[in-house]
Backbone bond lengths (Angstrom), bond angles and torsions (degrees), N, CA, C in turn:
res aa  C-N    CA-C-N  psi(-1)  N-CA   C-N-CA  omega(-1)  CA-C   N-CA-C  phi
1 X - - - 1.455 - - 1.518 108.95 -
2 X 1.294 118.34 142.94 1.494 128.96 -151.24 1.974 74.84 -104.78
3 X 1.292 116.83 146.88 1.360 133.02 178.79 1.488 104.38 -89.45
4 X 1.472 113.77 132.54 1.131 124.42 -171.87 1.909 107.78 149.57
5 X 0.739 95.15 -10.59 1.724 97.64 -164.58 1.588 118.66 -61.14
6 X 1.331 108.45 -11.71 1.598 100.07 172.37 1.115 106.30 -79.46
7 X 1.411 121.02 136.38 1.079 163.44 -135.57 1.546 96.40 -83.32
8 X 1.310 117.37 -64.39 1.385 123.38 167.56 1.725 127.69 -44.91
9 X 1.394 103.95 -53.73 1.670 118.09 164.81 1.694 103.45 -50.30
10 X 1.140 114.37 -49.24 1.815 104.39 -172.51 1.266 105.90 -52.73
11 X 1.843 117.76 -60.18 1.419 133.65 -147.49 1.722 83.68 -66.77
12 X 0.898 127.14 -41.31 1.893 123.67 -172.14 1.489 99.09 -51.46
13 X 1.562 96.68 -69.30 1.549 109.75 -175.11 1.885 119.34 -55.47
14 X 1.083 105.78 1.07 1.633 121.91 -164.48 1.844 95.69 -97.43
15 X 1.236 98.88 -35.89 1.848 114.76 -158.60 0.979 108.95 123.86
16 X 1.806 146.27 -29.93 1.664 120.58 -154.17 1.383 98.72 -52.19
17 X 1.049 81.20 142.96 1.796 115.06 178.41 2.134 109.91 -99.89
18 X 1.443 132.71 171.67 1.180 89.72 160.23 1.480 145.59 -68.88
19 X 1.251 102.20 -174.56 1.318 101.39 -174.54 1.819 114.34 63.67
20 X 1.344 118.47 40.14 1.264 108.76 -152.86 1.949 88.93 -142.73
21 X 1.215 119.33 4.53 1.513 125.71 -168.33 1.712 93.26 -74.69
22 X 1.619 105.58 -178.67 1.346 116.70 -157.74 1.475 98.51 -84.66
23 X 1.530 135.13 -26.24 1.440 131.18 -177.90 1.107 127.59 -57.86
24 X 1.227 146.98 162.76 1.618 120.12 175.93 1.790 110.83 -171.88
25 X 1.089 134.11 144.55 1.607 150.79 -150.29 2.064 80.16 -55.20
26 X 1.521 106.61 147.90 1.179 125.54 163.40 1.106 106.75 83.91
27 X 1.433 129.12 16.48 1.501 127.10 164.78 1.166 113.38 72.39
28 X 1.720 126.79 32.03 1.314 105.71 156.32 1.695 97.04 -133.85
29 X 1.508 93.64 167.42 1.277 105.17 176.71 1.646 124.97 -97.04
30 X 1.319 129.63 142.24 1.011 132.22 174.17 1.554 136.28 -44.33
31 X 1.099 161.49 162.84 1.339 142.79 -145.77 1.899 90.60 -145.39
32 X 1.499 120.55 98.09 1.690 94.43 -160.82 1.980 85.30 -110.95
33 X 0.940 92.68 150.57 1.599 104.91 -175.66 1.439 126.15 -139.85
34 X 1.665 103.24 71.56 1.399 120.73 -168.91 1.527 105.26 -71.37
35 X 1.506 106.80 134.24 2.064 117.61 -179.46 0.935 92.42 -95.40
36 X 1.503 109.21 90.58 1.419 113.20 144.31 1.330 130.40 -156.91
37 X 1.745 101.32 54.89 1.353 110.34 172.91 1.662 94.80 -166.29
38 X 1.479 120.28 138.54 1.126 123.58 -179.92 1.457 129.55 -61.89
39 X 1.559 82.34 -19.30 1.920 108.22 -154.61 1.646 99.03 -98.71
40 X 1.396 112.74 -65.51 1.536 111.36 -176.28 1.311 96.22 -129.33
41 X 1.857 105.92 127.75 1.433 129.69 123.99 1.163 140.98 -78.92
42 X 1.423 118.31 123.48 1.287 120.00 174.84 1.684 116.61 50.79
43 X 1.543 99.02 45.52 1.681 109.40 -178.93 1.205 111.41 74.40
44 X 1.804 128.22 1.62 1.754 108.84 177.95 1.357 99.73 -137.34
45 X 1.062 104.47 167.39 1.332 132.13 -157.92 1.765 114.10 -67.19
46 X 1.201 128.88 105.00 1.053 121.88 -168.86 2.144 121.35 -88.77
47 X 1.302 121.48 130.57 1.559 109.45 178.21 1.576 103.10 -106.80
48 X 1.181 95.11 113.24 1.331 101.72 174.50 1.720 122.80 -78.25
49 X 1.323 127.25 131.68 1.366 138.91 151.11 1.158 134.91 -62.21
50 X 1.044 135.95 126.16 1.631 110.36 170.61 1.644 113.77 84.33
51 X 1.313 127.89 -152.37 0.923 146.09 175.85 1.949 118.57 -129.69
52 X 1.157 121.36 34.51 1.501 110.08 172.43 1.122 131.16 -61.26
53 X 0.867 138.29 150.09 1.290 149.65 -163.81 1.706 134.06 -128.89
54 X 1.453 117.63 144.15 1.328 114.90 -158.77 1.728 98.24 -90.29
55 X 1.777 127.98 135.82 0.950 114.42 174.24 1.588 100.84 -143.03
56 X 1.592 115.02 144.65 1.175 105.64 178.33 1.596 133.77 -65.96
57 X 1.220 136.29 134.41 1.234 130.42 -179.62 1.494 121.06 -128.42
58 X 1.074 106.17 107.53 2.196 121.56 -174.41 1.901 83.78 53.51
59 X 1.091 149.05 -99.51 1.443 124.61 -113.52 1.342 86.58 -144.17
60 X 1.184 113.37 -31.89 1.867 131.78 -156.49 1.555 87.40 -102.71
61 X 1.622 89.81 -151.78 1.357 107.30 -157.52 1.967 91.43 -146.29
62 X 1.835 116.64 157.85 1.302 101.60 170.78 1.966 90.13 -154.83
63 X 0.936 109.66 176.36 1.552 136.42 179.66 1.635 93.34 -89.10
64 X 1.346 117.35 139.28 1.518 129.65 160.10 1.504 100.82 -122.79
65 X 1.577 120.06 139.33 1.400 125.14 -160.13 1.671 92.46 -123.76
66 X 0.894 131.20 166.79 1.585 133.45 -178.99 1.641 107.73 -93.02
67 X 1.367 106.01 -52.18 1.506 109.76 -157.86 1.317 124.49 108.47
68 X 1.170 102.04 -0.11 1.597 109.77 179.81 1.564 120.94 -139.58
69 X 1.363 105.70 -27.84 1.680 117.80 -174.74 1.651 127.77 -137.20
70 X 1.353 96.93 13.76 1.688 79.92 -136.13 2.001 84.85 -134.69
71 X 1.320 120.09 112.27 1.155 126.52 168.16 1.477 129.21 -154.21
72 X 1.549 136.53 155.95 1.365 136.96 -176.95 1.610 103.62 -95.05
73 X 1.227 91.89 160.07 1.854 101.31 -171.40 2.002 89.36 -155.77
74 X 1.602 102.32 123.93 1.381 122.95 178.53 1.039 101.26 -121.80
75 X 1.474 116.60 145.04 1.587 116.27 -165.67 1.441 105.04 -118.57
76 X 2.122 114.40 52.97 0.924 124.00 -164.14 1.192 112.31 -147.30
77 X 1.805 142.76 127.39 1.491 125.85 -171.70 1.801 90.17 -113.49
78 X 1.714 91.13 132.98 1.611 91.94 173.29 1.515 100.27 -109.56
79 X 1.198 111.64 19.39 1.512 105.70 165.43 1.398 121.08 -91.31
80 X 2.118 114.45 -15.31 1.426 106.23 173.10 1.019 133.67 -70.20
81 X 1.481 104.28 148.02 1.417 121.23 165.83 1.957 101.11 102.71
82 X 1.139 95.93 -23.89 1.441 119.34 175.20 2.180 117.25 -43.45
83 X 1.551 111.64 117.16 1.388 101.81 -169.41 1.706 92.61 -124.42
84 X 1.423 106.21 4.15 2.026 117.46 166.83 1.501 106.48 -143.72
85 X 1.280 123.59 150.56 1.356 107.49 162.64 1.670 77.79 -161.28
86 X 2.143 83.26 167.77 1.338 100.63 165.33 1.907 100.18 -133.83
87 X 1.448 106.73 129.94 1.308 106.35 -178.67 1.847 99.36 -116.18
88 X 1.392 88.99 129.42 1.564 103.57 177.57 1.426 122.63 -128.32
89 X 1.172 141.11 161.60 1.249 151.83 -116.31 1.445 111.37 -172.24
90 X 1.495 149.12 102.33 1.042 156.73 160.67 2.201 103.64 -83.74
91 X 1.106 94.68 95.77 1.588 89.64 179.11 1.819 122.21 -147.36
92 X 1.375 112.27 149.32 1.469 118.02 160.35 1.285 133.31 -91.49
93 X 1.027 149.09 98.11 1.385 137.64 171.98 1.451 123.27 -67.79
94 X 1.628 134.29 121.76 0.933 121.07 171.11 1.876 114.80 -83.07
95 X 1.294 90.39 172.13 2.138 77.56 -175.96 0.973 94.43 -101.90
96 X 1.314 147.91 27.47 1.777 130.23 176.87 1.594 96.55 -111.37
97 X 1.481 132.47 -2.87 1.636 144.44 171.43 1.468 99.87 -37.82
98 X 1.497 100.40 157.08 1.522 113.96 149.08 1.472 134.17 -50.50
99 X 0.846 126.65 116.30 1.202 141.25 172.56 1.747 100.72 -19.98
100 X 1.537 121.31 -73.81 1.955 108.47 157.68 1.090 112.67 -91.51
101 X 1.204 116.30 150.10 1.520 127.03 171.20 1.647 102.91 -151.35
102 X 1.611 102.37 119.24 1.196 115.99 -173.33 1.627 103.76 -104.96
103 X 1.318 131.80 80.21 1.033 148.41 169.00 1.403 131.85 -37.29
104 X 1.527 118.79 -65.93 1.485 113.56 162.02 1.347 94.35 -131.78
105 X 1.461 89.18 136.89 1.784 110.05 -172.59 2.028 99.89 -135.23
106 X 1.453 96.51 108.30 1.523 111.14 157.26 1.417 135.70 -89.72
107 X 1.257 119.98 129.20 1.641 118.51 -166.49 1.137 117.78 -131.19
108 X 1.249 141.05 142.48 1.637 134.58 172.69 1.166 111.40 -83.39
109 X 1.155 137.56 145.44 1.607 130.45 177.86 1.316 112.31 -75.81
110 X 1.544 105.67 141.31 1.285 108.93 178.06 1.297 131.20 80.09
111 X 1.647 110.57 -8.16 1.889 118.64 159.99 1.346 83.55 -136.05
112 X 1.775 96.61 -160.61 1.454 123.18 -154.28 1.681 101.64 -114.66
113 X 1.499 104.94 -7.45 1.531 101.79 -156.63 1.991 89.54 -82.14
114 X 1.638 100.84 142.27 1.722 114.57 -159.08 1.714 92.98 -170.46
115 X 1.632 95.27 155.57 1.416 113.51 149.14 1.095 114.79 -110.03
116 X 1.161 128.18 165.61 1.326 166.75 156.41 1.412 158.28 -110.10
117 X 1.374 135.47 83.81 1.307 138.80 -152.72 1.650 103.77 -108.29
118 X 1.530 103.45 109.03 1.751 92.89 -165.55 1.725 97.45 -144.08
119 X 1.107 116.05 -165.64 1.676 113.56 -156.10 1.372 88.50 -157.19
120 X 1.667 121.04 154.31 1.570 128.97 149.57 1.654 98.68 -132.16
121 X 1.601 72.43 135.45 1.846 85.99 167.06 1.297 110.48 -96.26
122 X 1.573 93.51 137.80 1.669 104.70 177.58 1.306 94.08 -78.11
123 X 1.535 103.36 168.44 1.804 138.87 159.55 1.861 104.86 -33.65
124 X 0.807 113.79 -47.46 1.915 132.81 173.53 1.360 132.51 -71.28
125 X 1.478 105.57 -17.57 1.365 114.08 168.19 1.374 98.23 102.61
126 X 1.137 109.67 -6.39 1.883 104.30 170.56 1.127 117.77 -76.46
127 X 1.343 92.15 -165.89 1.978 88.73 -169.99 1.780 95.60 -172.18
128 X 1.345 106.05 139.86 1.459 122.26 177.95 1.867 108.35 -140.81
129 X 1.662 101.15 142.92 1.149 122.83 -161.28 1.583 109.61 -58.41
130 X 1.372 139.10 142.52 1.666 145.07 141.94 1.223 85.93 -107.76
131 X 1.497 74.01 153.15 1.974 112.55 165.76 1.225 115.51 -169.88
132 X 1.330 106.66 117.71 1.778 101.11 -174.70 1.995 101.14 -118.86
133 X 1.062 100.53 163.99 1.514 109.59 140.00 1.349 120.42 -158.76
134 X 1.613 115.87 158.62 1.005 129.80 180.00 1.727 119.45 -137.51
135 X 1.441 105.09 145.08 1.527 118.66 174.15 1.464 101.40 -134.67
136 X 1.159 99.87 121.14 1.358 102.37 158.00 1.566 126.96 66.09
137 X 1.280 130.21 -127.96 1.374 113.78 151.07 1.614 127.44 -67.96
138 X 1.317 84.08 -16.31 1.866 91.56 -165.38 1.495 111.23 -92.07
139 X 1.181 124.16 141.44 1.714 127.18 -171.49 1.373 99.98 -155.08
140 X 1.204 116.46 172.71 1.607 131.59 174.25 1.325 112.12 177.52
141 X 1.229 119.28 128.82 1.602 152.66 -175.99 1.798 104.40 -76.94
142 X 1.235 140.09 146.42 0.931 133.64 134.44 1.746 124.32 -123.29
143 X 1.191 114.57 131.93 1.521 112.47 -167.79 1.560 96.08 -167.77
144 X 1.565 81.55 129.41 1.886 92.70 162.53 1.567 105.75 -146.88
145 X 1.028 107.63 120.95 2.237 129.06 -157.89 1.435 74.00 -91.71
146 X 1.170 152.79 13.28 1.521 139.74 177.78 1.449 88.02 -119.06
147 X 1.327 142.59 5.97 1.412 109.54 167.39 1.357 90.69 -129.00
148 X 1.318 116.67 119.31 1.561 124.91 -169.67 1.892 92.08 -135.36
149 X 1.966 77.39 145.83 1.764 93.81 179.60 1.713 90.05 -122.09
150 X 1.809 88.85 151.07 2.140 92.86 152.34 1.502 109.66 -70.34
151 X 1.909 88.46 139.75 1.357 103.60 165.59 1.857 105.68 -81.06
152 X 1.546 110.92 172.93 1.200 139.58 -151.03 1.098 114.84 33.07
153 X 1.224 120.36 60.93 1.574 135.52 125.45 1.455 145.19 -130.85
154 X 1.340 134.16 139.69 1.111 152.54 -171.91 1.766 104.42 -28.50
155 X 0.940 133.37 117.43 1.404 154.11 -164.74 1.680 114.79 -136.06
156 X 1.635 111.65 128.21 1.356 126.70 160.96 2.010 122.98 -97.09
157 X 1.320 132.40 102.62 0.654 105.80 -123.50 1.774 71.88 -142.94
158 X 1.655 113.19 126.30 1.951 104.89 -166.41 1.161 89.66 -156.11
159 X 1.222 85.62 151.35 1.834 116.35 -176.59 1.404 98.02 -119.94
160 X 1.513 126.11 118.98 1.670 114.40 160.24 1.690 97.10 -111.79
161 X 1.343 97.58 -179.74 1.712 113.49 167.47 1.458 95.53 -177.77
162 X 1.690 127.72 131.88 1.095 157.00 -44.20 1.496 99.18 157.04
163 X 1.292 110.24 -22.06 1.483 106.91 -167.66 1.451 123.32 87.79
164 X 1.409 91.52 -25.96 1.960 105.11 163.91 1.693 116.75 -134.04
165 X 1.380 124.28 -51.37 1.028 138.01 -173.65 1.632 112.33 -98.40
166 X 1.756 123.12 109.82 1.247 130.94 156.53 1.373 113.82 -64.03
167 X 1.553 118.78 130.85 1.372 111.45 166.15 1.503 101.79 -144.28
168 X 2.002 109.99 155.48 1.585 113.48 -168.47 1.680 92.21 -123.88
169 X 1.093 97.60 155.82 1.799 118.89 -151.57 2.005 93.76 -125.39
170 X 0.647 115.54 136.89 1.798 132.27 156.47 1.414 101.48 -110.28
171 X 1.318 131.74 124.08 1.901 108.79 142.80 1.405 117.42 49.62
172 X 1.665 102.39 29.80 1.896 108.31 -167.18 0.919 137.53 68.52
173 X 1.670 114.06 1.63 0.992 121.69 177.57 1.557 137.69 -108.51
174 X 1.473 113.54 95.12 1.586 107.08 -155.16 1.473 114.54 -51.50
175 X 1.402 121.44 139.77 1.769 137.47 179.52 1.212 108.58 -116.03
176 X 1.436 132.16 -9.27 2.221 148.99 176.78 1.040 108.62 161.49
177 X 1.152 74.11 157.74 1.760 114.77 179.93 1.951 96.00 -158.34
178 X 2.028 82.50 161.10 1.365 107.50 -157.25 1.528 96.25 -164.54
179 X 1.301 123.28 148.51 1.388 122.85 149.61 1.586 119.95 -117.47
180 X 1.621 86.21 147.98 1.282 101.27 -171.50 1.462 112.46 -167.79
181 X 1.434 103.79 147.83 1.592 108.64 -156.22 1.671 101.06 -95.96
182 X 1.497 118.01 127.08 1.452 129.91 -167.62 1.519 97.44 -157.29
183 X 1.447 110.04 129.02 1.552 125.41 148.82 1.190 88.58 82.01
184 X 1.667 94.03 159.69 1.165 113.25 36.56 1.860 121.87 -119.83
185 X 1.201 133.56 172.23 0.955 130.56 -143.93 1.749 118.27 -100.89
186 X 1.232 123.60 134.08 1.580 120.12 159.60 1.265 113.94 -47.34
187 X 1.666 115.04 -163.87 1.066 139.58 163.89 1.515 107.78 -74.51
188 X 1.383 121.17 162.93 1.099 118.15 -178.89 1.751 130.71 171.58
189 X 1.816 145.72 -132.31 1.058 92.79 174.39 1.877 76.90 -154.18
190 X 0.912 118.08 -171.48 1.920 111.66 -161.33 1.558 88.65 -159.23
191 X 1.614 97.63 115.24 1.995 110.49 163.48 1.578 111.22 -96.22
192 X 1.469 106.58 167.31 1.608 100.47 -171.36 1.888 92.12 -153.00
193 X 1.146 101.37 109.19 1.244 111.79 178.27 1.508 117.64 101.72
194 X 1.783 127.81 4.68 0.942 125.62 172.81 1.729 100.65 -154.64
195 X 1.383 110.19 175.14 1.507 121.37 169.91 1.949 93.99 -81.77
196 X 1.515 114.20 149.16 1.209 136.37 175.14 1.291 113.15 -45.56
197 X 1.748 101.43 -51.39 1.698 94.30 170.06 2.009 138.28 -101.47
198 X 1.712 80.08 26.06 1.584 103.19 157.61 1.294 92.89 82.97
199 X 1.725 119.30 49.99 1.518 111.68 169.09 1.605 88.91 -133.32
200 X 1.198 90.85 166.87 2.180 107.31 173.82 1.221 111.13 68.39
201 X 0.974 100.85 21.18 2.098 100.27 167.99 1.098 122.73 -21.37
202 X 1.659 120.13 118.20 1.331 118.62 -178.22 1.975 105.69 -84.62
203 X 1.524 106.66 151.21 1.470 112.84 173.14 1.350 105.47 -119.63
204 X 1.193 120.16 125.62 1.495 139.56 172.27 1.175 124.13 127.09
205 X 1.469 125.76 -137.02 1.377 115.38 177.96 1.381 113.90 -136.03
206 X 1.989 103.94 151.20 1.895 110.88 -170.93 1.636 97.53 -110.87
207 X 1.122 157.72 131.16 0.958 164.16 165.87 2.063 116.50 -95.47
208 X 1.078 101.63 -25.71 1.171 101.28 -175.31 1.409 129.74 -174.04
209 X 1.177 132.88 115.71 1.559 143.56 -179.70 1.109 98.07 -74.20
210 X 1.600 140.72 170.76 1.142 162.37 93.59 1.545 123.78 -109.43
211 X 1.119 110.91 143.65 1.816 123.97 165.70 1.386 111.91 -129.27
212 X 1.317 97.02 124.22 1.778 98.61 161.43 1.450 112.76 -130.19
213 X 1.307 86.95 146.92 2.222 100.89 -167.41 1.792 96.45 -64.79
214 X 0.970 116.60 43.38 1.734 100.82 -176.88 1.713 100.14 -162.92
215 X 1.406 112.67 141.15 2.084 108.25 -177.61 1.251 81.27 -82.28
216 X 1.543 124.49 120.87 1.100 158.76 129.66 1.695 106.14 -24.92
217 X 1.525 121.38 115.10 1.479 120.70 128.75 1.680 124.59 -10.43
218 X 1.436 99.07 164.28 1.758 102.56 167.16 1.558 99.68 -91.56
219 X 1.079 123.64 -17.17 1.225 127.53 -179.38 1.356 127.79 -75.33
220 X 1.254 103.25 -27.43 1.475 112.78 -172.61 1.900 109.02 -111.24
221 X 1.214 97.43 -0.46 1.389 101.40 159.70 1.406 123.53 -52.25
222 X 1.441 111.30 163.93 1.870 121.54 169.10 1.513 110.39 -76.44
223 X 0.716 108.46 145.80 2.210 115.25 -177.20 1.633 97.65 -106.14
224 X 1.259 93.41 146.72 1.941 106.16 179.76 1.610 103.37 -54.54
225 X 0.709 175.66 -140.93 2.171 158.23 -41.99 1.956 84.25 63.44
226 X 1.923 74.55 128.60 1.726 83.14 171.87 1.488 95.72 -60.04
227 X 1.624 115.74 -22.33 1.722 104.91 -139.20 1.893 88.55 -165.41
């Protein structure tokens, strides 16, 4: 295990800024899920795919994914029971990736209804945010190929929903929103660096999950790592 794992040391090394710790309004606590052990995240048991690998990043530690083979599978949904959440993302994109790459993908067992935090690379090596979720009949996409970031660099990257309103975050900075009716969620099982059924391989590196039971402010979001 690469040193870094308190929980507090990551969120520093991540960006939280104040007001940015794991506690949060409505009495629940945040779910923080620092990559930096092959074996256990966030107390459960991790099955590894592929070959990923542990690499150091600024102070912490992060996962490097190939793009072709290589992903985590937890046999745990931190989105149940959930009627707000904020899902966040500590990540790098390299620009030589797949064109989709469905990065962290949440599912309930036994239906289809899931989120999704995923990326397309442009023709240029850029890259602009997806995020969908779906319940049931109801789903919704968010994507705009007009707001594009450079790949290989350190990226904050969040999905909230509100109970009515989905919205997707860059670096705090909202790019859509949509409403749409989702959750709340069963039991179920959460991939990290690939789609569930081993398509959209993400390339580069994830350093860090978080969830919090509440749609997060722009303010109270995670900030990119200079590094």
């Amino acid at each position: 295990m690469i040193a870094g794992r308190v929980v507090a040391a990551v969120l520093l090394a991540a960006g939280a800024g104040a007001g940015q710790g794991v506690t949060v309004p409505r009495g629940g606590s945040a779910i923080v899920w620092p990559l930096d052990d092959l074996k256990i995240i966030g107390g459960h048991p991790v099955t590894v795919v592929g070959s990923p690998r542990l690499v150091k990043a600024g102070e912490t530690a992060a996962v490097e994914f190939n793009g072709s083979t290589d992903g985590l599978f937890l046999d745990v949904n931190p989105l149940a029971g959930l009627e707000r959440f904020t899902i966040e993302v500590i990540f790098l994109p390299a620009a030589d990736g797949p064109e989709e790459q469905r990065f962290l993908h949440i599912e309930e067992a036994g239906s289809a209804n899931r989120a999704l935090i995923e990326l397309r690379r442009l023709p240029d090596g850029s890259w602009c945010l997806d995020t969908y979720l779906r319940h049931g009949d109801e789903g919704l996409t968010l994507i705009d190929r007009g707001a594009t970031h450079p790949s290989g660099r350190w990226y904050a990257a969040a999905l909230t929903y509100d109970g009515k309103t989905m919205a997707h975050y860059v670096n705090g900075v909202r790019e859509m929103t949509g409403d749409v009716r989702f959750g709340p969620l069963g039991a179920g099982r959460t991939s990290i660096g690939v789609r569930q059924n081993l398509v959209s391989w993400f390339k580069g590196q994830i350093r860090l999950v978080r969830i919090t039971p509440d749609a997060l402010p722009p303010a109270r979001l995670l900030a990119a790592p200079a590094r």
